[in-house]
C-alpha positions in Angstrom: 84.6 -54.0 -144.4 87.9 -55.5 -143.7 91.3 -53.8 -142.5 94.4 -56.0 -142.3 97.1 -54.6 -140.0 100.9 -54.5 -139.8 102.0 -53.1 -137.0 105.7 -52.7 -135.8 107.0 -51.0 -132.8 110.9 -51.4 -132.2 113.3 -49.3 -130.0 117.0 -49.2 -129.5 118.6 -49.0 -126.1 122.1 -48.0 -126.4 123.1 -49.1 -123.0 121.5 -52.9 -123.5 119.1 -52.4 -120.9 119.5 -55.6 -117.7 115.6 -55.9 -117.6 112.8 -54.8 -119.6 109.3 -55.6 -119.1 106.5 -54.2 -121.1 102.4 -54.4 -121.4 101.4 -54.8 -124.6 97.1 -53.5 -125.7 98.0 -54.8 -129.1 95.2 -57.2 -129.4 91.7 -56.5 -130.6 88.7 -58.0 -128.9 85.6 -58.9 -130.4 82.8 -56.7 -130.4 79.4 -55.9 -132.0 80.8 -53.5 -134.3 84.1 -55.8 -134.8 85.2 -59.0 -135.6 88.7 -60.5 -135.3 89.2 -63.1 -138.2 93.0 -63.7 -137.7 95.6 -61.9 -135.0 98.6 -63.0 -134.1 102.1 -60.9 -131.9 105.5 -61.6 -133.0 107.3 -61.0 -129.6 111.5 -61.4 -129.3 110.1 -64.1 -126.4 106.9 -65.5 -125.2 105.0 -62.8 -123.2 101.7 -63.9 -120.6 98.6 -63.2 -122.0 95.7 -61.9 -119.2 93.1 -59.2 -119.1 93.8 -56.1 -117.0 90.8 -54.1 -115.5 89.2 -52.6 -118.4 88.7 -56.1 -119.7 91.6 -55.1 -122.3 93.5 -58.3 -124.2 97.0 -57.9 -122.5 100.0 -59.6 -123.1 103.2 -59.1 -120.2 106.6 -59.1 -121.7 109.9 -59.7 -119.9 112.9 -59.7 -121.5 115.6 -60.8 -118.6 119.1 -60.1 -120.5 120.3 -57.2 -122.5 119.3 -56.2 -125.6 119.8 -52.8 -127.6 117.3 -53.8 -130.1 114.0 -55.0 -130.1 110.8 -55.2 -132.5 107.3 -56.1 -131.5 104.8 -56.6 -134.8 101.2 -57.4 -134.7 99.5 -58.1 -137.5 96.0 -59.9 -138.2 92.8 -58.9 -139.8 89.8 -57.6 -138.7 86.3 -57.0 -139.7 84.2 -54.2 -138.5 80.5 -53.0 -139.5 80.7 -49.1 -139.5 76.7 -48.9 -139.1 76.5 -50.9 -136.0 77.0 -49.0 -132.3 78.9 -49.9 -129.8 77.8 -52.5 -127.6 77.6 -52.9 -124.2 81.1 -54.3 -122.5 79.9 -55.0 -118.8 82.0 -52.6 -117.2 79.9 -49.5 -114.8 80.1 -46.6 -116.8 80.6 -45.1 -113.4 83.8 -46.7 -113.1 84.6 -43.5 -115.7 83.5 -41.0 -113.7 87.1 -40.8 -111.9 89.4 -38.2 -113.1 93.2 -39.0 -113.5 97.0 -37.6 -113.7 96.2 -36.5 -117.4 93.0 -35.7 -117.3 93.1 -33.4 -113.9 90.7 -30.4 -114.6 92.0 -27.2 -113.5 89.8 -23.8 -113.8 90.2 -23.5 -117.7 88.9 -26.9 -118.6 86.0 -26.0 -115.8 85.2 -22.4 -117.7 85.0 -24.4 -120.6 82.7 -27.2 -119.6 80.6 -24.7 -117.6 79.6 -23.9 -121.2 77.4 -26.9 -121.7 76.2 -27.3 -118.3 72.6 -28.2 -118.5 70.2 -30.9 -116.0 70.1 -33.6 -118.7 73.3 -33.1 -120.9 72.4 -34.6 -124.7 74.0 -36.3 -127.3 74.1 -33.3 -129.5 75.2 -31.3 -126.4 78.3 -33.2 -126.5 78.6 -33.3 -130.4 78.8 -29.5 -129.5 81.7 -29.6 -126.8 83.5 -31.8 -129.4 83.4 -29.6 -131.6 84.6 -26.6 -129.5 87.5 -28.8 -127.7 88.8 -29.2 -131.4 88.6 -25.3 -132.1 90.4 -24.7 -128.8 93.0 -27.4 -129.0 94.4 -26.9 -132.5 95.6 -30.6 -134.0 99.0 -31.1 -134.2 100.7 -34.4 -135.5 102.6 -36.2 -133.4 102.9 -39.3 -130.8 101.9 -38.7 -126.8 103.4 -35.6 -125.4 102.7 -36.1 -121.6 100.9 -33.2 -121.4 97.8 -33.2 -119.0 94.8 -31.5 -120.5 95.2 -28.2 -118.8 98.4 -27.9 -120.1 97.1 -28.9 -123.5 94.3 -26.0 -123.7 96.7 -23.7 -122.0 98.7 -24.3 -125.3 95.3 -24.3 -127.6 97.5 -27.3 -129.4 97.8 -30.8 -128.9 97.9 -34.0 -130.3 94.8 -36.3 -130.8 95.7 -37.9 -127.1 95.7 -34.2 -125.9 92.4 -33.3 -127.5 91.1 -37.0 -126.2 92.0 -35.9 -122.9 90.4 -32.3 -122.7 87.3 -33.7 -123.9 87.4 -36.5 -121.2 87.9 -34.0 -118.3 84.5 -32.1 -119.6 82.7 -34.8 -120.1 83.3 -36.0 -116.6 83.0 -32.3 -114.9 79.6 -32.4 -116.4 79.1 -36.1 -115.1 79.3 -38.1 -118.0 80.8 -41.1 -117.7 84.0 -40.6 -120.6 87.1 -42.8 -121.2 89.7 -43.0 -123.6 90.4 -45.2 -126.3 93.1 -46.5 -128.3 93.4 -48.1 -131.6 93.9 -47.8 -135.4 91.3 -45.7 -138.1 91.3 -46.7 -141.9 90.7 -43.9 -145.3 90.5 -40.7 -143.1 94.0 -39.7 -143.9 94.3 -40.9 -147.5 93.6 -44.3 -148.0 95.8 -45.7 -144.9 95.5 -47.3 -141.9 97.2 -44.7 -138.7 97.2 -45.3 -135.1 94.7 -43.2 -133.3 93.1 -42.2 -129.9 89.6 -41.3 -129.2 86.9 -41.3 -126.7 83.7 -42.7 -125.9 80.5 -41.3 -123.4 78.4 -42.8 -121.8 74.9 -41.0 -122.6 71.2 -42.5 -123.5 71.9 -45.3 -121.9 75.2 -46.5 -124.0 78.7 -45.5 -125.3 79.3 -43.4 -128.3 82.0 -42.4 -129.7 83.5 -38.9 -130.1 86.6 -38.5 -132.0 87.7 -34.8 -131.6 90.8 -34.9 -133.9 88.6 -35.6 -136.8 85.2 -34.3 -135.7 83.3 -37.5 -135.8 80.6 -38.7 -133.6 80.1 -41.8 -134.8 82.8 -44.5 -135.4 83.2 -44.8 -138.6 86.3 -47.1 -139.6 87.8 -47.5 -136.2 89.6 -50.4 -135.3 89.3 -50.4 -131.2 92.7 -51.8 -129.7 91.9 -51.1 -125.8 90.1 -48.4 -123.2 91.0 -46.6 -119.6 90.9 -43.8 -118.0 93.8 -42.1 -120.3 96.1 -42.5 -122.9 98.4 -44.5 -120.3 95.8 -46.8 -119.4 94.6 -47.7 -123.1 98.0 -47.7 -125.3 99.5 -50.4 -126.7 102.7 -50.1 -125.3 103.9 -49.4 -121.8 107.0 -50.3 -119.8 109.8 -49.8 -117.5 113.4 -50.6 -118.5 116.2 -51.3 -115.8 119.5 -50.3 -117.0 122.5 -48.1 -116.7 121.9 -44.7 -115.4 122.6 -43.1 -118.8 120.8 -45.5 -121.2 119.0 -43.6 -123.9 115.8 -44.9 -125.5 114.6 -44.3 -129.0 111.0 -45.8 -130.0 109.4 -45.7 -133.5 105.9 -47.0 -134.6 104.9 -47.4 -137.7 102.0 -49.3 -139.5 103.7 -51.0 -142.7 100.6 -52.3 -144.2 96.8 -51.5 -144.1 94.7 -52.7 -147.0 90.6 -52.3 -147.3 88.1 -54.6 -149.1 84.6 -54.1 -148.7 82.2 -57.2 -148.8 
């Protein structure tokens, strides 16, 4: 199967910001259960293209003088096998044993991973805590709130990110090695292409995928961008602006194009 993407983020910064400089995830790697056949950024200006700590594709862009509007597209194609599993990247799962800012466990999340406590905790034991983090984190629609994921099961609503993140402090209470990932799913809603965040655990020996907004253990048609230890860590865009004391940001993302064909 094939997924072309159109991807365009723009903002508009009334104050013309003096400097901006953002990281950009927007890059797919290869993998066994993808394939990039054609990628390419359309950036206002050349950004540096590295790899930061998760072994993500990322791409440091500085824009110097003042602009109130800017647009960043990616667009490329790529193939993914739905019946393969994910394969082994080379990163220690126990790197994803740390907890972080968003996914801070207070006694809440602990009552609720208490629940599946157990000496050898199983795939299907985590299908199960998937299943319950989705009951007690209703879905809502919408981009990242900021919430941590106490405050997310406090409010029994979130956002995929939010549900990601409750189901990543669990896992790792329970010591399972969990992190989050970012990236774009194809047909679930409708026959499109939406951005989307999920997680992976580390269990049996490799990682597998657990997608809490739409019940899912398995990936299906997801199209992985970038993981870390949170949404900040994994999404494809994240900056810091210098400007006037009053400048007021405005961001939309939107994915223009997505079209399937199966081989």
């Amino acid at each position: 199967m094939k997924i072309a993407i159109e991807h365009n983020t723009a903002w508009h910064d009334e104050s013309g910001a003096r400097s901006v400089t953002q990281l950009l995830r927007l890059t797919p790697r290869d993998s066994a259960r993808q394939r990039v056949l054609a990628w390419d950024l359309a950036l206002p200006c050349q950004a540096t293209r590295g790899t930061d700590p998760y072994g993500n594709v990322q791409h440091v862009l500085t824009l110097d003088a003042p602009r109130q509007d800017v647009t960043l597209t990616a667009r490329g194609v790529v193939e993914i096998d739905p019946n393969a599993e994910e394969g082994d990247d080379g990163l220690n799962p126990l790197l994803f044993l740390r907890t972080s800012g968003l996914t801070q466990a207070d006694g809440a999340i602990g009552d609720l991973a208490d629940n599946f406590r157990m000496p050898h905790l199983s795939r299907d034991a985590l299908r199960a805590l998937m299943m319950t983090v989705s009951s007690e984190v209703k879905l809502e629609a919408g981009t990242f709130s900021g919430r941590t994921a106490a405050e997310a099961l406090a409010r029994h609503a979130g956002t995929c990110h939010d549900q990601a993140h409750v189901f990543l402090a669990c896992a790792r209470l329970l010591g399972v090695p969990a992190r989050y990932v970012s990236g774009y799913v194809h047909g679930i809603e409708a026959n499109r292409v939406t951005s989307h965040g999920w997680t992976e655990a580390y269990v049996h020996g490799r990682w597998h995928t657990f997608d809490v907004a739409y019940r899912l253990d398995r990936a299906t048609t997801h199209l992985k961008l970038a993981i870390g230890m949170d949404y900040l860590d994994a999404c494809p865009v994240r900056g810091v602006r210098f400007g006037r004391a009053r400048e007021r940001l405005s961001a939309h993302t939107l994915i223009e194009q997505a079209q399937q064909a199966n081989q």
